[in-house]
C-alpha positions as CSV (number, residue, x, y, z in Angstrom):
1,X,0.0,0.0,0.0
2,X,1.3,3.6,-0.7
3,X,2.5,6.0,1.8
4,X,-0.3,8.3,2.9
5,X,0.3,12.1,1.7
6,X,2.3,14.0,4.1
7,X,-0.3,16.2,6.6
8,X,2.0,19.3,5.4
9,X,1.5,20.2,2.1
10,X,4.5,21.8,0.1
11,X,4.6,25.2,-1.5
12,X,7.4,26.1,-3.8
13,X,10.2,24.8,-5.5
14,X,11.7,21.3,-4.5
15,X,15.0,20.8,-3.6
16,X,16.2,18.7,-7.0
17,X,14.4,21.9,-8.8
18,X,16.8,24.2,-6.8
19,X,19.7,22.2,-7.5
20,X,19.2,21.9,-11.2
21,X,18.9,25.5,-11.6
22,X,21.1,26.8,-9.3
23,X,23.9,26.8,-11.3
24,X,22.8,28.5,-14.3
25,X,21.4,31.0,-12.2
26,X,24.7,31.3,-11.0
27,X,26.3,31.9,-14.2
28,X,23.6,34.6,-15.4
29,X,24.2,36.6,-11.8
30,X,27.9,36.4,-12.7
31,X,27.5,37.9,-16.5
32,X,25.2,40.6,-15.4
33,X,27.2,41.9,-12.5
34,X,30.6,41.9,-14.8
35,X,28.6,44.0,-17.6
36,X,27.0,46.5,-15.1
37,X,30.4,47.1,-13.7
38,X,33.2,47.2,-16.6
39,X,36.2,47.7,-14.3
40,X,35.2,44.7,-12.4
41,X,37.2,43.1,-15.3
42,X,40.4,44.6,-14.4
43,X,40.8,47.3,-16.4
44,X,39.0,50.0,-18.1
45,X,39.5,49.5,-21.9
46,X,37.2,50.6,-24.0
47,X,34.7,48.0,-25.2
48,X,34.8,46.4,-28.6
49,X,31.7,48.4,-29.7
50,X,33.2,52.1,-28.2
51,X,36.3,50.7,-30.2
52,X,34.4,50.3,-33.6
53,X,32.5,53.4,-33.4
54,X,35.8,55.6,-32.4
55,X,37.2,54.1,-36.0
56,X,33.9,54.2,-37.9
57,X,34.3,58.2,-36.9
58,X,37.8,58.4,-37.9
59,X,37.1,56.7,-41.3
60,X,34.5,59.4,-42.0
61,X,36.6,62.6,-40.9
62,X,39.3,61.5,-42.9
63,X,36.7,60.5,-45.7
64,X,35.5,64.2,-45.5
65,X,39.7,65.5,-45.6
66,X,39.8,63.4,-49.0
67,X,36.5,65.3,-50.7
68,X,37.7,68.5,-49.4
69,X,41.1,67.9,-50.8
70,X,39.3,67.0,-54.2
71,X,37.6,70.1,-54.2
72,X,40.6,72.1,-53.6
73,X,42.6,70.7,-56.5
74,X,39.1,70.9,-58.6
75,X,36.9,73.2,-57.9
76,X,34.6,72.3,-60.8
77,X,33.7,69.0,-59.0
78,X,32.3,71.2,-55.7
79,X,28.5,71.6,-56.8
80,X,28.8,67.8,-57.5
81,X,30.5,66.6,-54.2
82,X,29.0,68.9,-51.3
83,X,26.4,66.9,-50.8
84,X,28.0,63.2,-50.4
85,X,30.8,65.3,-48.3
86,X,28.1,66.7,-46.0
87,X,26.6,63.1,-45.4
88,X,29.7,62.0,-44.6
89,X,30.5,64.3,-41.9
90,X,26.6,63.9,-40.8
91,X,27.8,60.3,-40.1
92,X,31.1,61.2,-38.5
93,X,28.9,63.0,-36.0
94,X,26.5,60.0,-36.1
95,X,30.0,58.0,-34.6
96,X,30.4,60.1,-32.3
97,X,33.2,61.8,-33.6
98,X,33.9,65.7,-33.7
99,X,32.6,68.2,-36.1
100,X,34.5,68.2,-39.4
101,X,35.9,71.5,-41.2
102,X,34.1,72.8,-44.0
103,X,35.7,72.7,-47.0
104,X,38.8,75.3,-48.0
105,X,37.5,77.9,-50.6
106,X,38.0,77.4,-53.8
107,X,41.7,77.4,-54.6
108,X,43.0,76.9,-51.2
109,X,44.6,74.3,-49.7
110,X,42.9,71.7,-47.2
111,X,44.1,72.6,-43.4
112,X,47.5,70.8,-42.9
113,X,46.0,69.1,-39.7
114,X,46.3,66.1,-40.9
115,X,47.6,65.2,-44.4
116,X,45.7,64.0,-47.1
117,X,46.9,61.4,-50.0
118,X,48.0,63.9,-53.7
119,X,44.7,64.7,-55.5
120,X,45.2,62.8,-59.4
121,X,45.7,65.9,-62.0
122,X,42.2,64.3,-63.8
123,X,39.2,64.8,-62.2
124,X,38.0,61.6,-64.1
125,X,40.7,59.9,-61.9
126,X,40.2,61.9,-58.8
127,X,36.5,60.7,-58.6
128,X,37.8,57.2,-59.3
129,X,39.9,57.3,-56.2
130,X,37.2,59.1,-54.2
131,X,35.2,56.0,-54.9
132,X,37.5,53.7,-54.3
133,X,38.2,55.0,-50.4
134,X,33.8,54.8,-50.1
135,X,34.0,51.3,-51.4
136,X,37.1,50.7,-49.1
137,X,35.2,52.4,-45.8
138,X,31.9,50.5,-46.6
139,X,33.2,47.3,-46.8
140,X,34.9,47.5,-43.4
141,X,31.5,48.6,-41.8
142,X,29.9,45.7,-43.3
143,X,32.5,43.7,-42.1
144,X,31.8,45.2,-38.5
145,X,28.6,44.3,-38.8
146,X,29.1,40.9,-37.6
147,X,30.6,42.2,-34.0
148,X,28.5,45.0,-33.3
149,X,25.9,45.1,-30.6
150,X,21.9,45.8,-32.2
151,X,21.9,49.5,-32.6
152,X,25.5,49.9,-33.7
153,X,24.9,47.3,-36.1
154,X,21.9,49.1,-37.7
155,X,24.2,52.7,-37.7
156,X,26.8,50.7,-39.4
157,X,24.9,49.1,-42.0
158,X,23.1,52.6,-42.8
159,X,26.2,54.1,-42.9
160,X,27.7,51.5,-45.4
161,X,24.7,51.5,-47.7
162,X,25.2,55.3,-47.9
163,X,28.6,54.7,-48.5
164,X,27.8,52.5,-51.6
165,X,25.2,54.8,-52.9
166,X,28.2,57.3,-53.1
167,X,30.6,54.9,-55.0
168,X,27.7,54.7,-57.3
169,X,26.7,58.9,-57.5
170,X,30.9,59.1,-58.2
171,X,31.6,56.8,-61.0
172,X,28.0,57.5,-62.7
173,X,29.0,60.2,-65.1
């Protein structure tokens, strides 16, 4: 004959419930506390997302250096590139990064600040190379994509669609 039901009735988990779960409760406490607290790690690098947003920025300011330093050798091609130069300092700021300098006038040279690769004589060839450092710069945010938390991601992949809707609007003729 079976054992007659206890006179105590049970609330709540049982012990073997406890026991299973336990440790990956455990384990979740332990993730959470280390991502709340980053220096709880040891040290207080910047994280891999801070890291690709800080280049992504960088790639865009000196994106914006090369048009302006296109538009200084030919100032012809100014009408045509001001307004893929001034998306690409919209997403520099996007980034994160810090306001870009508008272009020289016409028949100035680009701020020494930082030094920007010789403009090709043509502006056939100029464009080309224009294109060329989009393509470069889009590819490497798509790249990023894989490694980048959800909204990061979605900036990145914007940013690189842009980007290729340039290298298009530049060798179009």
């Amino acid at each position: 004959m079976p054992f007659p039901p206890s006179p105590r009735a049970r609330s709540g988990p049982r012990r073997r419930s406890l026991l299973a779960v336990a440790p990956a409760a455990l384990l979740v406490a332990g993730c959470s506390a280390e991502s709340e607290n980053p220096d709880a790690a040891g040290g207080s690098r910047p994280s891999a997302a801070d890291r690709a947003r800080a280049r992504a920025a960088r790639d865009s300011r000196g994106l914006a250096e090369r048009y302006d330093a296109v538009i200084a050798a030919h100032p012809k091609l100014a009408r045509r590139l001001a307004p893929l130069r001034a998306e690409v300092v919209r997403h520099a700021k996007a980034f994160g990064g810090t306001a870009v300098a508008s272009p020289a006038p016409s028949g100035t040279a680009p701020s020494a600040s930082a030094p920007v690769a010789a403009v090709p004589a043509k502006e056939k060839d100029a464009l080309a190379e224009l294109a060329a450092a989009e393509r470069e710069i889009a590819d490497r945010r798509t790249k990023a994509l894989l490694d980048a938390p959800g909204e990061l991601a979605r900036l990145l992949a914007s940013v690189a669609a842009a980007g290729a809707a340039h290298v298009y609007l530049l060798t179009e003729v």
